[in-house]
MARTIFI-207524 format. One line per field, with one value per atom (N, C-alpha, C): residue in three letters; residue number from 0; atom name; x, y, z. Coordinates in nm, 2 decimals. Layout:
r <- c(ALA,...)
k <- c(NUM,...)
a <- c(CA,...)
xx <- c(X,...)
yy <- c(Y,...)
zz <- c(Z,...)
This chain:
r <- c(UNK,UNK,UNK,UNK,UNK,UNK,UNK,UNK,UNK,UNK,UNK,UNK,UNK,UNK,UNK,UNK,UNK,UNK,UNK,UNK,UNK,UNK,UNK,UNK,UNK,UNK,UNK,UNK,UNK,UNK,UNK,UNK,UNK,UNK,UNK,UNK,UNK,UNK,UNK,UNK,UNK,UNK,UNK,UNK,UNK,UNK,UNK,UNK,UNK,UNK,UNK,UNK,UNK,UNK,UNK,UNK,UNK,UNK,UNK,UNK,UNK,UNK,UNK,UNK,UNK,UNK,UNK,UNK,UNK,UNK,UNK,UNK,UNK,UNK,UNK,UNK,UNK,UNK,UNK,UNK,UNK,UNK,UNK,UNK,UNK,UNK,UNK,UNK,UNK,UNK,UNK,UNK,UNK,UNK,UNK,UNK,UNK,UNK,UNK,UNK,UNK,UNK,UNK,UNK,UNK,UNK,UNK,UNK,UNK,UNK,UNK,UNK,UNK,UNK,UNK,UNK,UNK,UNK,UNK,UNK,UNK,UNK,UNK,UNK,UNK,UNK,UNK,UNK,UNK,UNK,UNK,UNK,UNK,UNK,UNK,UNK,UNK,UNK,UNK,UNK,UNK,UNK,UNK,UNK,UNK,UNK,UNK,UNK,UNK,UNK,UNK,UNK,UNK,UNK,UNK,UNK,UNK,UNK,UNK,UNK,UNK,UNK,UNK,UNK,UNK,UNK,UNK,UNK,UNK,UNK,UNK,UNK,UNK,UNK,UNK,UNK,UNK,UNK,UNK,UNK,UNK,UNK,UNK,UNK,UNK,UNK,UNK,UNK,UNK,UNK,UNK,UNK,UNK,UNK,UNK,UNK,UNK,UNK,UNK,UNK,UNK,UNK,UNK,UNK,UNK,UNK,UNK,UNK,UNK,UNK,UNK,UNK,UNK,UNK,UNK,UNK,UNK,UNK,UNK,UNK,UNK,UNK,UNK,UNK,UNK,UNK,UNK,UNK,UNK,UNK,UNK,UNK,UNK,UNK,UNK,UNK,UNK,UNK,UNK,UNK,UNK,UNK,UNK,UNK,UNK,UNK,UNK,UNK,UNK,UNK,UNK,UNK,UNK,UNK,UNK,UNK,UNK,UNK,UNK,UNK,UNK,UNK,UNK,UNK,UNK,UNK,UNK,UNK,UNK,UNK,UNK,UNK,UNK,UNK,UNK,UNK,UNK,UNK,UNK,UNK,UNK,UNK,UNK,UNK,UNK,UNK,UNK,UNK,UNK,UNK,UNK,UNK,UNK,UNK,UNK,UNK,UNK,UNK,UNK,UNK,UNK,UNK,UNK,UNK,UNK,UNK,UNK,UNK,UNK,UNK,UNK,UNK,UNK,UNK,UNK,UNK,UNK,UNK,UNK,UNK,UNK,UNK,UNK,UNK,UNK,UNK,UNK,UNK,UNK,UNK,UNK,UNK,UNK,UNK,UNK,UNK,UNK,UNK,UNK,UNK,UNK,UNK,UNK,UNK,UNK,UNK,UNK,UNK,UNK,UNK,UNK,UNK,UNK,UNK,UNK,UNK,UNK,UNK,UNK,UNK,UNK,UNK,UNK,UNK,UNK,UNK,UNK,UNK,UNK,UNK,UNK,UNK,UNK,UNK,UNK,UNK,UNK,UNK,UNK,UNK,UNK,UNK,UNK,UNK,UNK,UNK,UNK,UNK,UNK,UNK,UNK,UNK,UNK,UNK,UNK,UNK,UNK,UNK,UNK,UNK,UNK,UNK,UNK,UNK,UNK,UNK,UNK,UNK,UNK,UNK,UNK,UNK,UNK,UNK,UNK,UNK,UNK,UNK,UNK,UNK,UNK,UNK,UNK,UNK,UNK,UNK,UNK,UNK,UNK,UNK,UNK,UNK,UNK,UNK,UNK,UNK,UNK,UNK,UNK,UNK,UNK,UNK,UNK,UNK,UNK,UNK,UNK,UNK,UNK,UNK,UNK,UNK,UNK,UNK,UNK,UNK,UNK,UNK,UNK,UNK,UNK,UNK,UNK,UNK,UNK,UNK,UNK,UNK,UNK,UNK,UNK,UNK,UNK,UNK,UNK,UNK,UNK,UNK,UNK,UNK,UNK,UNK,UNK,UNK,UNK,UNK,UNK,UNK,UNK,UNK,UNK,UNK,UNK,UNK,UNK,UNK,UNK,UNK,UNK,UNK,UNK,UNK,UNK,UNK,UNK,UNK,UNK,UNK,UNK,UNK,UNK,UNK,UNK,UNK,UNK,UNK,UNK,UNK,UNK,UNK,UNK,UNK,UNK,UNK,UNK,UNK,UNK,UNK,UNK,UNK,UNK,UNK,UNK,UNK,UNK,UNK,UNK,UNK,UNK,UNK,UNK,UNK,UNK,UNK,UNK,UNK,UNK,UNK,UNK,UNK,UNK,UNK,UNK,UNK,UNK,UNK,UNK,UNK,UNK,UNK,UNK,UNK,UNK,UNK,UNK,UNK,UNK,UNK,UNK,UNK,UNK,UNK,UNK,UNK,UNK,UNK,UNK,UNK,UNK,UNK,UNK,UNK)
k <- c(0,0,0,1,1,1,2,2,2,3,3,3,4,4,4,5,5,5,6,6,6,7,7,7,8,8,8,9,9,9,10,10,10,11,11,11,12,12,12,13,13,13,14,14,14,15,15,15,16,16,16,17,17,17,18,18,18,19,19,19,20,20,20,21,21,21,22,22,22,23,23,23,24,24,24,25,25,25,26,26,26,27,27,27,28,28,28,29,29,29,30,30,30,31,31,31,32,32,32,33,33,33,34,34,34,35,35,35,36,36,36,37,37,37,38,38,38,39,39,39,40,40,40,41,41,41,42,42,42,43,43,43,44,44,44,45,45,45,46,46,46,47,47,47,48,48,48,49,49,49,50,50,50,51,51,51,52,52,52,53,53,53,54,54,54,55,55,55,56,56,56,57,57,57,58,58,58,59,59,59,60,60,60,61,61,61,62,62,62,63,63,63,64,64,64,65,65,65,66,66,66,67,67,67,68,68,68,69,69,69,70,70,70,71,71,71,72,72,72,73,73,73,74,74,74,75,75,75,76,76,76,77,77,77,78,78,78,79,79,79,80,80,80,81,81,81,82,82,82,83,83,83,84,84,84,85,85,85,86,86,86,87,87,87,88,88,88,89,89,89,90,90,90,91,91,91,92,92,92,93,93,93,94,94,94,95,95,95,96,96,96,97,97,97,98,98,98,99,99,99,100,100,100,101,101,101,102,102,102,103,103,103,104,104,104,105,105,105,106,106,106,107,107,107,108,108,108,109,109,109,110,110,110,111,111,111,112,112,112,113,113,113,114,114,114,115,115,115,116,116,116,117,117,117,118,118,118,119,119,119,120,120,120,121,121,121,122,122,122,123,123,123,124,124,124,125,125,125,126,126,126,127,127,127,128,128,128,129,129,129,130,130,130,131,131,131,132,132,132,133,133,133,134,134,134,135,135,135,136,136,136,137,137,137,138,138,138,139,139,139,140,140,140,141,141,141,142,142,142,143,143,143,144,144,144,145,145,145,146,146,146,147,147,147,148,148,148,149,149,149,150,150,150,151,151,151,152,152,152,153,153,153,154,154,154,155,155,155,156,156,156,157,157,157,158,158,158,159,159,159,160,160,160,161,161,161,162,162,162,163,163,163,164,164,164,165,165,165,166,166,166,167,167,167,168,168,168,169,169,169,170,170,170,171,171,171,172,172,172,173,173,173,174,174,174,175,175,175,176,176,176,177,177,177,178,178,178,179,179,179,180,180,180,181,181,181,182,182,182,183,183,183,184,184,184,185,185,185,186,186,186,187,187,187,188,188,188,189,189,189,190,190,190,191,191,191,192,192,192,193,193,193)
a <- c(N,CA,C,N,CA,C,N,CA,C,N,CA,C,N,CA,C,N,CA,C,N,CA,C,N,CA,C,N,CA,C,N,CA,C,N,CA,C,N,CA,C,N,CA,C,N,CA,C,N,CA,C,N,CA,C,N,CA,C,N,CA,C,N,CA,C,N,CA,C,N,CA,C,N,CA,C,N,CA,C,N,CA,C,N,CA,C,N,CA,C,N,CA,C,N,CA,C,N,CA,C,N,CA,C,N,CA,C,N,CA,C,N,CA,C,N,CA,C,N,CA,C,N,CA,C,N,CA,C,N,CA,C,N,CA,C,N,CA,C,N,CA,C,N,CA,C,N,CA,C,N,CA,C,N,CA,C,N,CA,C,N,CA,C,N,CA,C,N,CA,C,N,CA,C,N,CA,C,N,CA,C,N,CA,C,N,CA,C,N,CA,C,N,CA,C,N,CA,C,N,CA,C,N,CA,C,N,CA,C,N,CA,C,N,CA,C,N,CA,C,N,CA,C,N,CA,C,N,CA,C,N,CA,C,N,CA,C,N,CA,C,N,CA,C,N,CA,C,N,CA,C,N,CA,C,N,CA,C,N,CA,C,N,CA,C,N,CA,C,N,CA,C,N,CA,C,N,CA,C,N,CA,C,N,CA,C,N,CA,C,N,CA,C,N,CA,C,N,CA,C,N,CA,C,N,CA,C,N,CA,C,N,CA,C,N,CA,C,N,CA,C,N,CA,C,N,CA,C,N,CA,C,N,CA,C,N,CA,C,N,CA,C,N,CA,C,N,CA,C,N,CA,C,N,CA,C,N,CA,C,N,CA,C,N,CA,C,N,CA,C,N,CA,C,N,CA,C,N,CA,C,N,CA,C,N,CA,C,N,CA,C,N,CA,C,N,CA,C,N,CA,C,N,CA,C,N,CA,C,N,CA,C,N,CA,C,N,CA,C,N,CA,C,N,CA,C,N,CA,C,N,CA,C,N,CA,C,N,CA,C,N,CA,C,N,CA,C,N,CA,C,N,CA,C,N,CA,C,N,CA,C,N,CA,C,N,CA,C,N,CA,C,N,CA,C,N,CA,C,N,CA,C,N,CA,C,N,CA,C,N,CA,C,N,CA,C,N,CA,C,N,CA,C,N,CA,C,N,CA,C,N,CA,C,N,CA,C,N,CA,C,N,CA,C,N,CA,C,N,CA,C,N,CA,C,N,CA,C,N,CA,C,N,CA,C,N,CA,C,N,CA,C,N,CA,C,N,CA,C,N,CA,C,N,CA,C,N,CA,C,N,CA,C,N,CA,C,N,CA,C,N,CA,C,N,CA,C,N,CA,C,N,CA,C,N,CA,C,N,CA,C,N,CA,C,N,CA,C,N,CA,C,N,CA,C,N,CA,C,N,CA,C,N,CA,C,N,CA,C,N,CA,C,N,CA,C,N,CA,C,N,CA,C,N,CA,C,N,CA,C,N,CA,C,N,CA,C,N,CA,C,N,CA,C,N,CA,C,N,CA,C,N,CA,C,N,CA,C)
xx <- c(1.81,1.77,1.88,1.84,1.97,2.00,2.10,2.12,2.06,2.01,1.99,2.01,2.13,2.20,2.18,2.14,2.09,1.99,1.88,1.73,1.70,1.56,1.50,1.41,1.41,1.41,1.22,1.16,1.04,0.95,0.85,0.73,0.76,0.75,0.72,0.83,0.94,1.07,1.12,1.07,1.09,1.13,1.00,1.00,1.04,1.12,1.16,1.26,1.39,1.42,1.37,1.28,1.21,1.16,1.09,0.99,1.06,1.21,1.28,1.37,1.40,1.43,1.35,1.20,1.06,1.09,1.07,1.02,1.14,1.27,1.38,1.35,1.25,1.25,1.09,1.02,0.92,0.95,0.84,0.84,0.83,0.83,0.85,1.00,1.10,1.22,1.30,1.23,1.35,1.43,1.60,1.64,1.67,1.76,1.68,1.63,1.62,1.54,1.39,1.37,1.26,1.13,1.13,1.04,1.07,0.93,0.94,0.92,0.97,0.96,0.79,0.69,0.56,0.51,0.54,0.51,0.54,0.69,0.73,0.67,0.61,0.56,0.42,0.35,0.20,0.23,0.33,0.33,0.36,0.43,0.51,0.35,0.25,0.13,0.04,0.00,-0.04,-0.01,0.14,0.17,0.17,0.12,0.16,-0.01,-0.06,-0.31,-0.34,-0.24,-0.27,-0.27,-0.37,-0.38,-0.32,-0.29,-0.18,-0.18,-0.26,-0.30,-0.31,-0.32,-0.30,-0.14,-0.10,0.14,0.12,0.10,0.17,0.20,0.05,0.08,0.09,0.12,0.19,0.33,0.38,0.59,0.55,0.52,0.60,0.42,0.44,0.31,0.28,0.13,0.13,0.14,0.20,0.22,0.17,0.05,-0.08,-0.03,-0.07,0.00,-0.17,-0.18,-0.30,-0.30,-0.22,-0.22,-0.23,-0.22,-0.23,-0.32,-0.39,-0.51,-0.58,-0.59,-0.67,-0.83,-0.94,-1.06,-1.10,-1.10,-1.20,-1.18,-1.05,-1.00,-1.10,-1.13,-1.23,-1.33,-1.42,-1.50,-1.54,-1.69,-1.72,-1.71,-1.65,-1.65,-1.71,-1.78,-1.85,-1.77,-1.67,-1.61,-1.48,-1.46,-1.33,-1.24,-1.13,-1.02,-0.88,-0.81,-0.63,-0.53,-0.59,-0.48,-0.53,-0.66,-0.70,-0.73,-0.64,-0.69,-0.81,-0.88,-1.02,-1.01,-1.06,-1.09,-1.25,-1.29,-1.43,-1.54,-1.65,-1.76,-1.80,-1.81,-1.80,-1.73,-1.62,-1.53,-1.47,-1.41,-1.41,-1.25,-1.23,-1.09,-0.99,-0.87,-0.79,-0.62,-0.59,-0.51,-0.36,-0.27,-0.18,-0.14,-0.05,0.01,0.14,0.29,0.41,0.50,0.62,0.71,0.74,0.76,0.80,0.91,0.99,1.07,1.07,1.17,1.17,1.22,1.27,1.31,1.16,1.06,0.94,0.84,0.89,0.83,0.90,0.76,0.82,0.76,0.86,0.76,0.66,0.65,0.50,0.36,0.38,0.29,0.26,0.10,0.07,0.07,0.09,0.12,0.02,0.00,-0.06,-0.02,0.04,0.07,-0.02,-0.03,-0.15,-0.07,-0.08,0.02,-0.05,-0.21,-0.30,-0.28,-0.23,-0.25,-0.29,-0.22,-0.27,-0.23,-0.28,-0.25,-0.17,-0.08,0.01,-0.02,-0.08,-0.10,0.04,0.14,0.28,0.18,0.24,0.21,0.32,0.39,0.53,0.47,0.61,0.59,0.52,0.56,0.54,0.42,0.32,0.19,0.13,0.03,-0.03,-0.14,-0.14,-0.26,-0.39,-0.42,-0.54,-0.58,-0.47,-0.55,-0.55,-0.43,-0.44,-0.59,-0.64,-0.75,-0.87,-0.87,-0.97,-0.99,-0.82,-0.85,-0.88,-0.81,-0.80,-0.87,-0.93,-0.98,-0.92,-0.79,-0.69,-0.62,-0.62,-0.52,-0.33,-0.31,-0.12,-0.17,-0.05,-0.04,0.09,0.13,0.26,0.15,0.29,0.24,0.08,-0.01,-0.08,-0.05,-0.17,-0.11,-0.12,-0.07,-0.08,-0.21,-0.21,-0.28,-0.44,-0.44,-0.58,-0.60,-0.58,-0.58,-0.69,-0.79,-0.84,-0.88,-0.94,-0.99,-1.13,-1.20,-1.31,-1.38,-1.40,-1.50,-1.64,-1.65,-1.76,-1.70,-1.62,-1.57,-1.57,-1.54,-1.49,-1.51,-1.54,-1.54,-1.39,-1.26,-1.14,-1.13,-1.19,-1.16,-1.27,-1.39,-1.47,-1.41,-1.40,-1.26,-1.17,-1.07,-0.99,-1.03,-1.15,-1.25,-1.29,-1.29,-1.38,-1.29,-1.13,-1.07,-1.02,-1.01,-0.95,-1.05,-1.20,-1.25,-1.36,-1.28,-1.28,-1.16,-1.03,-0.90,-0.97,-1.01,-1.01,-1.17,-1.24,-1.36,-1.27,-1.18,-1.07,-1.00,-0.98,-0.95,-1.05,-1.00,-1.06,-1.06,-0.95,-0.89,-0.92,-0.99,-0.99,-0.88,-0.82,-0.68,-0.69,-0.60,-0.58,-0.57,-0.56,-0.50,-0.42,-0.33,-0.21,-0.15,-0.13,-0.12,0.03,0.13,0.27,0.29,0.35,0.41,0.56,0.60,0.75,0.86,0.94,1.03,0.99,0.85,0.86,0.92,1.02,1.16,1.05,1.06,1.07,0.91,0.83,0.68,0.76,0.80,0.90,0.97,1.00,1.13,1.05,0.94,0.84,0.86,0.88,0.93,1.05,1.16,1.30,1.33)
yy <- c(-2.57,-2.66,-2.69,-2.69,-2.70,-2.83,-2.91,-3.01,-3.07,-3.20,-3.25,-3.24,-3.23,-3.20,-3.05,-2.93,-2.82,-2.86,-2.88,-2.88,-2.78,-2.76,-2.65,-2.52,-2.44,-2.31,-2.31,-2.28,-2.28,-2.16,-2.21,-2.10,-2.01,-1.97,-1.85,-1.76,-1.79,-1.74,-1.71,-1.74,-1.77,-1.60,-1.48,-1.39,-1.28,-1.33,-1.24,-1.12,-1.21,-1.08,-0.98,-1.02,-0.94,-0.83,-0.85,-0.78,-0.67,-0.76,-0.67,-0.54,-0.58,-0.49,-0.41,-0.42,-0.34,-0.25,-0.26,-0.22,-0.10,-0.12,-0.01,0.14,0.07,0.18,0.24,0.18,0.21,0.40,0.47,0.60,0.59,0.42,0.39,0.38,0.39,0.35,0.40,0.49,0.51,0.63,0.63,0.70,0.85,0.97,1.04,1.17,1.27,1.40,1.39,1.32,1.34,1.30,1.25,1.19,1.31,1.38,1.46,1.43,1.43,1.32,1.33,1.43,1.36,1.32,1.30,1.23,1.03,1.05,0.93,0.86,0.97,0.91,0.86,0.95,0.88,0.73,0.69,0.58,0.50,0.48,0.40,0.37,0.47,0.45,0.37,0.40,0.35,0.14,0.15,0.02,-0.09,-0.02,-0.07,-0.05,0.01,-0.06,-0.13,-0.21,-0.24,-0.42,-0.46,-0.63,-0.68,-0.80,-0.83,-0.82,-0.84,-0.81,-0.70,-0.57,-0.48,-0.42,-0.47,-0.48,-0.50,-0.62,-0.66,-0.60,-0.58,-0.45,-0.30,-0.29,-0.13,-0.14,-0.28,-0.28,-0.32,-0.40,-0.46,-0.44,-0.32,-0.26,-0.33,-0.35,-0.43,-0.31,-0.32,-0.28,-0.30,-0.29,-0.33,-0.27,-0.35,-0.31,-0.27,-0.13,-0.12,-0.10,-0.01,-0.01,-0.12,-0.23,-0.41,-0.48,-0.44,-0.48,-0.61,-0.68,-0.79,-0.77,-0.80,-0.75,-0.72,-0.87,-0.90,-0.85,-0.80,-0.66,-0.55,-0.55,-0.44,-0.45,-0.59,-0.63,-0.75,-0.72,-0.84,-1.02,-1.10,-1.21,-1.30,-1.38,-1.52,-1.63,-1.68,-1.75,-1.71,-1.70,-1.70,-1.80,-1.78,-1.88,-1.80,-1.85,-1.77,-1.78,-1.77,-1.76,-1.62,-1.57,-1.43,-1.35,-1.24,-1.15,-1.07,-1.07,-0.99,-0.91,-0.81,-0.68,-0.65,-0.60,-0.52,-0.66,-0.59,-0.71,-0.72,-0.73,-0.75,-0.86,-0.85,-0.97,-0.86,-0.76,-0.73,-0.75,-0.83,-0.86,-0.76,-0.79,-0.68,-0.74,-0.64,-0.64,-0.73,-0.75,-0.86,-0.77,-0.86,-0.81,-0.80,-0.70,-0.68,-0.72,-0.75,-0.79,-0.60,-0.57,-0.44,-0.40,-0.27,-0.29,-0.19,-0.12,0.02,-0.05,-0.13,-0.17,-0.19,-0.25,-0.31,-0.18,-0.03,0.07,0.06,0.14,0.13,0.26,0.37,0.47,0.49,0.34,0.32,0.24,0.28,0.23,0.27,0.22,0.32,0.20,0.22,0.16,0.21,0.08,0.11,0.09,0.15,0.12,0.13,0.03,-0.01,0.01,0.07,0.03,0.03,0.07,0.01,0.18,0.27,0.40,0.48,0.49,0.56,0.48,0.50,0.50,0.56,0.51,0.64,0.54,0.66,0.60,0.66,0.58,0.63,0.62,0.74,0.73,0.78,0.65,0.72,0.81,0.83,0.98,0.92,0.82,0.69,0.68,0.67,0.63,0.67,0.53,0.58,0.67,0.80,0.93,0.87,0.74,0.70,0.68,0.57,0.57,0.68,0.77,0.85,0.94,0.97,1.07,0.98,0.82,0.79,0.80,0.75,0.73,0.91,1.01,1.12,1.24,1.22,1.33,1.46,1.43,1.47,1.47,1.48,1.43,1.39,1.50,1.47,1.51,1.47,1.52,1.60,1.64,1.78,1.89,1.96,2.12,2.08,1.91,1.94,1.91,1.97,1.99,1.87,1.75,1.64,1.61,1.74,1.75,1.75,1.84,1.85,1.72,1.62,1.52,1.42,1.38,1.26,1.18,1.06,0.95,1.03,0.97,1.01,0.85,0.83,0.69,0.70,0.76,0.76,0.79,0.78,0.84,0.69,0.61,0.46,0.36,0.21,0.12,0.07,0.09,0.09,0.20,0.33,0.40,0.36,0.31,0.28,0.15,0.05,-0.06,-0.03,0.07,0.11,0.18,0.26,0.31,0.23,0.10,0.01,-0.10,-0.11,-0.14,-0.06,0.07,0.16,0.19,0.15,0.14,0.05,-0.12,-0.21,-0.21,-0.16,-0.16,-0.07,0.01,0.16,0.05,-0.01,-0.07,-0.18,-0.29,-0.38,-0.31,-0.11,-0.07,0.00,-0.03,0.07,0.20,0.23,0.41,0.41,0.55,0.60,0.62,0.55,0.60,0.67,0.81,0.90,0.88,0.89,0.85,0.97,0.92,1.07,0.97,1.10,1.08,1.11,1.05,1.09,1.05,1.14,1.14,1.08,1.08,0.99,1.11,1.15,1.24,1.35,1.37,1.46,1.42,1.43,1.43,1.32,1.47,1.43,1.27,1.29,1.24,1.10,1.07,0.96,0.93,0.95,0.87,0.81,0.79,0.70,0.53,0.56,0.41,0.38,0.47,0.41,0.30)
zz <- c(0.24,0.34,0.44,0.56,0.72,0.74,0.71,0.72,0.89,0.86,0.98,1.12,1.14,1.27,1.36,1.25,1.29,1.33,1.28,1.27,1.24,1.20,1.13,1.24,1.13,1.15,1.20,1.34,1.35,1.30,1.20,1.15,1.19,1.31,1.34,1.31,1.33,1.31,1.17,1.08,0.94,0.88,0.94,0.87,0.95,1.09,1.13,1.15,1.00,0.96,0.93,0.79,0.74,0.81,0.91,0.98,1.08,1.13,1.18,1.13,0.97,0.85,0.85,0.86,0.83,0.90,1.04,1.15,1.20,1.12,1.13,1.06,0.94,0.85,0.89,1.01,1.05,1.09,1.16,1.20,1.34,1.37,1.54,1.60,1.52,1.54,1.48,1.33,1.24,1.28,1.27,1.30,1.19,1.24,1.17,1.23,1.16,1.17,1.09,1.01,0.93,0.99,1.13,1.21,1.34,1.34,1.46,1.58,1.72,1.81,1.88,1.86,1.90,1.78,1.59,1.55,1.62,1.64,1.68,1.81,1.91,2.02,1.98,1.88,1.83,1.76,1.71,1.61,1.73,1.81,1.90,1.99,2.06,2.11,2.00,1.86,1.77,1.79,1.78,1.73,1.89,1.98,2.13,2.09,2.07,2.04,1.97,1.89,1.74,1.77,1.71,1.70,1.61,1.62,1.54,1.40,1.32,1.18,1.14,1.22,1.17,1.22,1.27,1.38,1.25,1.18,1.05,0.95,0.95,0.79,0.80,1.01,0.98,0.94,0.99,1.02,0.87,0.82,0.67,0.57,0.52,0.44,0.35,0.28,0.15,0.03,-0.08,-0.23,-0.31,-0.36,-0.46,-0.62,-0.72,-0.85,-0.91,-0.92,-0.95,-1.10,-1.18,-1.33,-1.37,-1.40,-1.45,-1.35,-1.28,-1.21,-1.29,-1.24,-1.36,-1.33,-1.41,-1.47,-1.34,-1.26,-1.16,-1.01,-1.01,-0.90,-0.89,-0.75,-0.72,-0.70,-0.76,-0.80,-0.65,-0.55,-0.49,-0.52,-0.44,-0.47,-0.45,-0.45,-0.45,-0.34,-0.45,-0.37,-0.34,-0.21,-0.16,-0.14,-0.15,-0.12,-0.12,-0.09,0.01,-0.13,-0.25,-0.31,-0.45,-0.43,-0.45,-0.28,-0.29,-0.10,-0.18,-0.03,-0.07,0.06,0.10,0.13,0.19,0.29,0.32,0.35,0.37,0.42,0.28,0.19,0.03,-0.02,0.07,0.02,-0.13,-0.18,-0.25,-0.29,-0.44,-0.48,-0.49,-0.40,-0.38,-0.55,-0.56,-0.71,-0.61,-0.74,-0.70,-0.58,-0.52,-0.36,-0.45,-0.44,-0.47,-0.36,-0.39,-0.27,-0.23,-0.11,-0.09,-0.12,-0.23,-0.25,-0.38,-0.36,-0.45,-0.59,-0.61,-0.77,-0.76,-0.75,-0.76,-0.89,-0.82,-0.86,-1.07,-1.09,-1.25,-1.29,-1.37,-1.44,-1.54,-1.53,-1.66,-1.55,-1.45,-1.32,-1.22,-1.15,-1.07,-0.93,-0.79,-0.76,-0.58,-0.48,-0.36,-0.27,-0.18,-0.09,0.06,0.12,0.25,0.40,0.51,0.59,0.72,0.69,0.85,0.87,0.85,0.90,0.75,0.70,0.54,0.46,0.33,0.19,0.11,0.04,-0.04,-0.18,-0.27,-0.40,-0.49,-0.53,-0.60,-0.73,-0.84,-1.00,-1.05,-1.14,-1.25,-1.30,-1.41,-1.48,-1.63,-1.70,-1.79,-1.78,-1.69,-1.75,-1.88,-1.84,-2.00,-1.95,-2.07,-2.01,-2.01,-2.09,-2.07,-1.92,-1.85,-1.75,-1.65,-1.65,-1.55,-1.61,-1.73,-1.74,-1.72,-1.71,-1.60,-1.46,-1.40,-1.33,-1.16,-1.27,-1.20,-1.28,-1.43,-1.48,-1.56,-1.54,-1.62,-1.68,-1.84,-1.90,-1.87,-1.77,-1.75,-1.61,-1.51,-1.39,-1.37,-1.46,-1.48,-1.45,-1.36,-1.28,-1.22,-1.11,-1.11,-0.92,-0.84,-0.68,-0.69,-0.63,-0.56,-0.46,-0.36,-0.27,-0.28,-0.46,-0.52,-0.56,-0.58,-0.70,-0.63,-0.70,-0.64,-0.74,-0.69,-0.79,-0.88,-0.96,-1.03,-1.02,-0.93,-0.93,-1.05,-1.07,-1.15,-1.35,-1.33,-1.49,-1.55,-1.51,-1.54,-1.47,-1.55,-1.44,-1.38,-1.47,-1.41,-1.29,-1.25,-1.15,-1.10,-1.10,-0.98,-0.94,-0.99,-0.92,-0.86,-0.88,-0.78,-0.67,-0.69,-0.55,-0.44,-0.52,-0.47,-0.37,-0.44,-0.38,-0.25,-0.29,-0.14,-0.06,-0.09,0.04,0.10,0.03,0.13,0.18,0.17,0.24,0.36,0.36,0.46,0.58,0.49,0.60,0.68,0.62,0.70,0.84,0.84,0.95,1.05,1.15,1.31,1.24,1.19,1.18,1.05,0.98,0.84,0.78,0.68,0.60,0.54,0.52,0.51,0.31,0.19,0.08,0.02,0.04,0.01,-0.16,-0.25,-0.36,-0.36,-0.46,-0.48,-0.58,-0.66,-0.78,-0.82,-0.91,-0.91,-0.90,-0.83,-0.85,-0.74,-0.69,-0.58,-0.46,-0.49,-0.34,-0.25,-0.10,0.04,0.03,-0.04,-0.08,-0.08,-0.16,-0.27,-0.18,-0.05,0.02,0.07,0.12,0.24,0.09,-0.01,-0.08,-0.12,-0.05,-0.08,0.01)
């Protein structure tokens, strides 16, 4: 707390580091070869159309913990209130929110990342094969394409919940999110969470 004589720090300003931290490791600013410069001119036009609630969650992304999903994740709501997020004209319960933040990642977890343009679904190496053979249909995802891999919404009600979550995320946007899958350890894939 700022002693008296400062006075205090106004709302709005509160999370401005943060956002300014974000926004370095954005693809609008980040410096670097890994960003091709008419990739960088699309993002920079992207974030100069964008309303403010979706500025937000392109510079500072949300991180959804979907392996520990609690029952009622994914699932339409009744009542709403600001301390469960819901998703879509459904209102559908979105899984806890994570602080952003690569210690956050665990190799016994599957994990969401939201950023208003795509989806990147991270999966350690540690999971349990249960859920990955519901939630993808195959028992391991060793030696399997990333590229090939998709959900099985219909194998399970834990994979139709997480379907159900990624597309009231994708109805909340103007633009269709892309959902690109990443494994733990595939390099260049795996830096978009360092």
């Amino acid at each position: 707390q700022a002693p008296a004589s400062q006075g205090s720090i106004p709302a709005s300003l509160l999370l401005l580091p943060l956002y300014s931290m974000s926004l370095q490791k954005s693809p609008v600013i980040r410096g670097g070869t890994d960003t091709r410069i008419d990739e960088r001119a699309y993002f920079q036009q992207l974030l100069s159309n964008m309303d403010i609630e979706e500025s937000k969650v392109f510079v500072y992304p949300r991180m959804f913990s979907i392996h520990d999903m609690s029952a009622d994740a994914g699932l339409p709501q009744d009542n709403v209130d600001d301390e469960c997020p819901t998703a879509g004209a459904q209102q559908v319960r979105l899984p806890s929110i994570l602080n952003l933040s690569y210690e956050r990642l665990s190799s016994n977890g599957i994990f969401l990342l939201e950023n208003g343009h795509d989806l990147f679904m991270w999966v350690g190496r540690s999971v349990n094969p249960a859920i990955i053979s519901a939630l993808f249909g195959v028992p391991t995802l060793e030696g399997v394409d990333m590229a090939a891999v998709g959900i099985t919404a219909e194998s399970s009600d834990f994979s139709s919940r997480v379907d159900a979550v990624i597309t009231a995320l994708r109805s909340d946007r103007a633009r269709y999110m892309q959902l690109h899958f990443i494994r733990e350890g595939d390099g260049y894939a795996e830096a978009y969470f360092a």
